[in-house]
C-alpha positions, 0 to 999 in steps of 0.5 A: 484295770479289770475289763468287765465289759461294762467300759465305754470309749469315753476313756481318756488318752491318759489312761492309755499309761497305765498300760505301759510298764513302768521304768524300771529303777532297781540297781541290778544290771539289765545285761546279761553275763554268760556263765564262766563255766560250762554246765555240761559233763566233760568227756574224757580227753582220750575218749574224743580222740579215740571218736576222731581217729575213728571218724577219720579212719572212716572218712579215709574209707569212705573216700576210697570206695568212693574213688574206687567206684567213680574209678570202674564208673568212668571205666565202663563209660569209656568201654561203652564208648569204644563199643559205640564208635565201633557200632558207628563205624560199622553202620557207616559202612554199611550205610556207603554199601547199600548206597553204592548198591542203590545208585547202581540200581538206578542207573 
């Protein structure tokens, strides 16, 4: 059925199944079978462990580094908060002295 523009809605509902597609009545199966064999090129077997020898290898350094500067990281926090406490203990005294010294004043 060729639309033209020239068509009316006076169609009846029985022409609605020429649109629909018909049952399908071959013989040939509708599933689908995957190939038995792979179609892509096959890497030789040492050429794939000699790519995971080096990616562990590499994974091996990286992790390391990485525990070797979460290592001076944690390092350094800690100085810092050496450095602190101490800053705080020194201002604290000097916080009492400067009291002692105003109620002194006062009275």
């Amino acid at each position: 059925m060729a639309v033209t523009g020239d068509e009316t809605e006076t169609g009846s509902a029985g022409d609605l199944n020429c649109c629909q597609l018909p049952n399908p009545t071959s013989s040939i199966p509708q599933e689908v079978t995957t190939p038995t064999r792979d179609h892509r090129p096959k890497k030789p077997v040492k050429e794939d462990l000699q790519k995971r020898a080096l990616r562990l290898m590499k994974n091996r350094e990286a992790a390391r580094e990485c525990r070797r500067k979460k290592k001076e990281y944690v390092t350094c926090l800690e100085n810092r908060v050496a450095v602190l406490e101490n800053q705080n203990k020194i201002l604290i005294e000097e916080l009492r002295a400067l009291r002692d010294i105003y109620q002194h004043k006062v009275e």
